[in-house]
C-alpha positions in Angstrom: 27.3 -13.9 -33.6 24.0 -14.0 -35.1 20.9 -14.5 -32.9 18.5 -17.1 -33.8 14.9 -15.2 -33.3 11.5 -17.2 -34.0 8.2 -15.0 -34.5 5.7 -17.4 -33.0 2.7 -15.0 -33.2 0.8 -16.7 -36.0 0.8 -16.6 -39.7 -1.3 -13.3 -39.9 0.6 -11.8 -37.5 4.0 -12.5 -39.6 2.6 -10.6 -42.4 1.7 -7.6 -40.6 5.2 -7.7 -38.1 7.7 -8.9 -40.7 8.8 -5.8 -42.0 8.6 -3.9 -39.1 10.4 -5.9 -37.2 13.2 -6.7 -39.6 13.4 -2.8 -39.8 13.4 -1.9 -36.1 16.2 -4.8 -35.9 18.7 -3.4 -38.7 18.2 0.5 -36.9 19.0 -1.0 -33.9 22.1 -2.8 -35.2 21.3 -6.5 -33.9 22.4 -9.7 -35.9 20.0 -11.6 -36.2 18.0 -14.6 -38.5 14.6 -13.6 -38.2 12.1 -16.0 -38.7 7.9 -17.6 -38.1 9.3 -21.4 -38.6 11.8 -23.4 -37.3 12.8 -27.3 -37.8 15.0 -27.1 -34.1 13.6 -25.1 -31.6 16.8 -26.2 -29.6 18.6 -23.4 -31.7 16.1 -20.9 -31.2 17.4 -17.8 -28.7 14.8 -15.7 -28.6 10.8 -16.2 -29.1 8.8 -13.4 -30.3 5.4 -14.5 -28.7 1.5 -14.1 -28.9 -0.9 -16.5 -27.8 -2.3 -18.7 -30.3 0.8 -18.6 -32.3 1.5 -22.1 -32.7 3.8 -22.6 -29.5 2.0 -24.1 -26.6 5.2 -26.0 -24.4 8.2 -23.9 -24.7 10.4 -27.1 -23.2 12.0 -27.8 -26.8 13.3 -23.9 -26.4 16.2 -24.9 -24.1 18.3 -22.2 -25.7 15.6 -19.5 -25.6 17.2 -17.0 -23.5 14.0 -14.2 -23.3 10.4 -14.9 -24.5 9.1 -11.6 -25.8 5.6 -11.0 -25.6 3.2 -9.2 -28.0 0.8 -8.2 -25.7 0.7 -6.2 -22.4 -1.2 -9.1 -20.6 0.9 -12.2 -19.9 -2.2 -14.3 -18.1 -2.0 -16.5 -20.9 1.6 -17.6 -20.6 3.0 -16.9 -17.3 2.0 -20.7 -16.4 2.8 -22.1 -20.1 5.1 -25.8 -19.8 8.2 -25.0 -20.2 8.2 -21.5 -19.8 11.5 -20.9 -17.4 13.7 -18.4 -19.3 12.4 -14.6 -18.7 9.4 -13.2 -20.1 8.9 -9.7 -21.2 5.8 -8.3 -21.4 4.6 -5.4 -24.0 5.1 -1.7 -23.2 4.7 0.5 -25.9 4.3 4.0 -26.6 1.6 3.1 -29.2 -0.1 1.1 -26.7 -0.3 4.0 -24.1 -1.3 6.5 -26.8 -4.2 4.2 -27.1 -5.2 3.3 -24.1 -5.5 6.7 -22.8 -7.5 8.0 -25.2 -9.4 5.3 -25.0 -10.0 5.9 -21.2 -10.1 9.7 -21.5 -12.5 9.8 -23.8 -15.5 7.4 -22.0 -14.7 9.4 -19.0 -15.5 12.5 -20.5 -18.4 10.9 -22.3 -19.6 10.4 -18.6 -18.5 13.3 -16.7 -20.5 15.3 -19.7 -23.4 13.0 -19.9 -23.5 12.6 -23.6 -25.2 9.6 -23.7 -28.6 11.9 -23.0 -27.4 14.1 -25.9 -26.9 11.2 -28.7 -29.7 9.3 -27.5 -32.2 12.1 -26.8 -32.8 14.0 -30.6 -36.6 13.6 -29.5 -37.4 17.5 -30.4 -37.5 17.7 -26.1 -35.2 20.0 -25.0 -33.0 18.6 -22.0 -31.4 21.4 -20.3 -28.8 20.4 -17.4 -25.9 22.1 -15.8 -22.7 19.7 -15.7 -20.0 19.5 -12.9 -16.6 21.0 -14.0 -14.1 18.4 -14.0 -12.5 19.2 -11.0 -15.7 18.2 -9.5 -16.0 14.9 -10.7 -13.9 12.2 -8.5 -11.9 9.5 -10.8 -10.0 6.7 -8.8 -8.3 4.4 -11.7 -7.6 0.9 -10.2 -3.9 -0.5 -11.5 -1.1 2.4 -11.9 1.1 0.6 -13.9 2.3 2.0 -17.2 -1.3 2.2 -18.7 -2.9 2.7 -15.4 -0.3 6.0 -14.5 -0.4 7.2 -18.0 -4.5 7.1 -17.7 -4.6 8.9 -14.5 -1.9 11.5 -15.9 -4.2 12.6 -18.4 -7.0 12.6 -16.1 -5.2 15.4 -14.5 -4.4 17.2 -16.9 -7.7 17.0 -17.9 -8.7 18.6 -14.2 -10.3 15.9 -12.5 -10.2 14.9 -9.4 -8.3 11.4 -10.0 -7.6 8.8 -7.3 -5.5 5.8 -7.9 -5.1 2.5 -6.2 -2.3 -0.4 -6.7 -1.5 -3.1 -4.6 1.9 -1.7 -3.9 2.4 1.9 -2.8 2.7 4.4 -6.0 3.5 8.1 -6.1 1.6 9.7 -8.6 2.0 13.9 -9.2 -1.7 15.1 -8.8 -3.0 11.6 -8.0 -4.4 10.6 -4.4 -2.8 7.1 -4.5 -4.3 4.4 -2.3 -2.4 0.8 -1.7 -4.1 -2.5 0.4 -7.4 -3.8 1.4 -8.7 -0.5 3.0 -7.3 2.0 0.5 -9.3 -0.1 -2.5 -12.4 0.7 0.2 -11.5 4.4 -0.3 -10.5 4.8 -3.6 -13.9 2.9 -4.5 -16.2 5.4 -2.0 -14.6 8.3 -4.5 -15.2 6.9 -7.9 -17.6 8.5 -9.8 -16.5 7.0 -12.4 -14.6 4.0 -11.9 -11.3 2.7 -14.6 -10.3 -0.8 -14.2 -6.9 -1.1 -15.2 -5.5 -4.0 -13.5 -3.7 -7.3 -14.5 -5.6 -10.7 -14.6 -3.7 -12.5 -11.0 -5.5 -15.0 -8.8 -5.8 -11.4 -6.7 -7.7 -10.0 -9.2 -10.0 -12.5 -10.5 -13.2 -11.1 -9.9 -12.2 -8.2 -7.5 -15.0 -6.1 -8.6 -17.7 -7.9 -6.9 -21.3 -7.2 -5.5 -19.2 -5.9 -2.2 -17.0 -4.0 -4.1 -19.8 -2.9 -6.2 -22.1 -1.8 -3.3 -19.0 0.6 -2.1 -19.1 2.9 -5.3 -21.1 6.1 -4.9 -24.9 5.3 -6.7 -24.8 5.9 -9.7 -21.1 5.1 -10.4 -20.1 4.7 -14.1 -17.5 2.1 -14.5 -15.1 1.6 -17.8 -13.0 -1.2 -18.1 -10.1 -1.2 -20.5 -8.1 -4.0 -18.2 -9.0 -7.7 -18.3 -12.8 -8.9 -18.5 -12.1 -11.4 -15.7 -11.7 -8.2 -13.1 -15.6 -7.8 -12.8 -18.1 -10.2 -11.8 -20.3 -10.1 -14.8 -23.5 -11.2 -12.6 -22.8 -9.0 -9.9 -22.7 -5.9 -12.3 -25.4 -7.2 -13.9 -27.6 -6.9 -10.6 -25.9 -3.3 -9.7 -27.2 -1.9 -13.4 -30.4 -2.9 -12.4 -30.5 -1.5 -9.5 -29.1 1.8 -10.5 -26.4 1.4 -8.3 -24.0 1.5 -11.4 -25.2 4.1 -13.3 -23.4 2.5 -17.1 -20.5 0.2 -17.9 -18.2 0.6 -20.6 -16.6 -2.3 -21.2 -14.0 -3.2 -23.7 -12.8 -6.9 -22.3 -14.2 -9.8 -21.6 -14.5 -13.0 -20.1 -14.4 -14.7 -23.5 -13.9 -13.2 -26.9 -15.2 -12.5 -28.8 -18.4 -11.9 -26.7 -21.2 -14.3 -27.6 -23.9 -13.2 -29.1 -26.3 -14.2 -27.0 -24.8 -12.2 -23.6 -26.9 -9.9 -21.5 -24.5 -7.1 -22.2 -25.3 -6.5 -25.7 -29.2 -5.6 -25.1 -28.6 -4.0 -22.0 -29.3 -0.4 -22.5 -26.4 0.9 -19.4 -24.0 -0.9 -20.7 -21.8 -0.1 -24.2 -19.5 -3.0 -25.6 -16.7 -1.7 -27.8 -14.3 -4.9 -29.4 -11.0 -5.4 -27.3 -9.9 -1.9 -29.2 -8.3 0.2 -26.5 -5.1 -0.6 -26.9 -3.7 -2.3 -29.6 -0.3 -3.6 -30.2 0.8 -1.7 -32.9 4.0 -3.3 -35.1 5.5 0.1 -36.4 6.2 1.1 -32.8 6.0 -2.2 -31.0 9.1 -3.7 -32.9 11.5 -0.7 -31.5 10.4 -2.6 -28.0 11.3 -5.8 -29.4 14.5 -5.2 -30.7 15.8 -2.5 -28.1 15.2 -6.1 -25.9 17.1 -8.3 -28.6 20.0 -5.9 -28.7 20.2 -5.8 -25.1 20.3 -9.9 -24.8 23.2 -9.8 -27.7 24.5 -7.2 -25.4 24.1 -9.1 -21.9 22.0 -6.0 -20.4 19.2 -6.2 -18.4 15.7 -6.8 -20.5 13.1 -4.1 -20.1 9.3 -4.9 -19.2 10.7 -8.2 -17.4 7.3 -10.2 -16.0 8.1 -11.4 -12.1 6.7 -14.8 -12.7 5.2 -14.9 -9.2 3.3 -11.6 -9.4 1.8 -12.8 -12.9 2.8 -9.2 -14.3 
């Protein structure tokens, strides 16, 4: 029987995903009528989903059996009307790729101090002697998929990485910290700090002046995760202290970032354009239909979001 699937990602989205998808779909042997529009949503089986794709209330979708999102975050659906068949949230290989050498990168830029290098071709000669990496204490906050992958490579890479999650992880190579009092220790360590977290009620603003204040001086933080993690204020006030050393930040609050915000003229802090980790459809779509297959199937769905956790 053939599976009704609606791509409600938006119509740009449908021109970059269409192929892909249909692709990924006929290697993985799934019937299905694959479609961005539909005149009865009450036929629909399976929605294909990014936010700001032209589905808002998934009530009509009584038939929906899986909502399959785009993106790794689900903040923006978990509490959509409507929404009470699973959700699956994106885990991609491209995605990781991405993301880590998104984060390996920036820490290295930091650990090595290039910033003095790039921004100091002044004819003064700067000489310094730079920590090996195994000097240089890393704690990377969230060890999900992204977060463990990060921290992975962080090892690899020789430095001294800490993690922290708010359930106990095991991590080869990786001092893993869980609860109120290991966040308090995995912050004292971090050098430089990675936020990798999801956007919950628990996380909303967890990076506070407190939090902040707990970071050894100097601290570089870069956050790949969800602007909403960091009190934008408070860092403000720790730059200026020196406290934190430089942010690297990549989310935000809202996004784009207005023009007018602090953090574009601030000299400590670098702005990069929601680029860590993109979805990317040639890769993506084999984590799309792997999940439709296994719905036409009646296995269990990978990457399933706990509703109540909000990841």
């Amino acid at each position: 029987m053939s599976l009704e699937v609606l791509f409600a990602g938006g119509a740009e989205r449908w021109a970059e995903w269409r192929a892909p998808l249909a692709l990924a779909l006929a290697e993985a042997g799934v019937d299905v009528r694959l479609s961005d529009a539909t005149a009865a949503p009450g036929r629909v089986d399976v929605i294909v989903y990014a936010p700001g794709g032209g589905v808002e209330d998934f009530t009509p979708f009584r038939r929906a059996r899986a909502v399959l999102s785009l993106w790794a975050g689900v903040e923006r659906i978990v509490g959509a009307p409507g929404l009470s068949m699973p959700l699956c949230r994106m885990v991609d290989p491209g995605l990781t790729e991405g993301m880590v050498e998104y984060v390996a990168g920036h820490v290295l830029r930091h650990h090595l101090g290039l910033d003095t290098d790039i921004g100091g071709q002044d004819g003064v000669w700067r000489p310094r002697t730079v920590p090996l990496a195994r000097e240089r204490g890393v704690t990377v906050l969230g060890l999900g998929a992204l977060g463990r992958a990060a921290a992975e490579a962080l090892v690899r890479l020789n430095f001294r990485v800490a993690g922290w999650s708010r359930s106990a992880r095991a991590v080869p190579g990786v001092v893993c910290h869980a609860g109120a009092e290991g966040l308090e220790r995995a912050l004292a360590g971090a050098e430089i700090l990675v936020t990798l977290l999801p956007h919950t009620p628990e996380t909303e603003g967890l990076i506070d002046a407190r939090r902040l204040a707990q970071l050894p001086r100097g601290a570089a933080i870069v956050n790949p995760g969800r602007g909403a993690l960091i009190d934008d204020d408070a860092l403000l006030a720790a730059l200026e202290t020196g406290q934190v050393g430089h942010a690297t930040l990549d989310v935000f609050r809202t996004e784009p970032l207005p023009a007018g915000h602090p953090f574009w003229a601030h000299p400590r802090v670098t702005v990069t354009p929601h680029i860590a980790a993109e979805t990317r459809p040639a890769s993506a779509s084999r984590v799309i239909a792997e999940n439709i297959r296994r719905i036409a199937a009646g296995e269990p769905l990978l990457h399933r979001v706990a509703p109540d956790l909000g990841y």
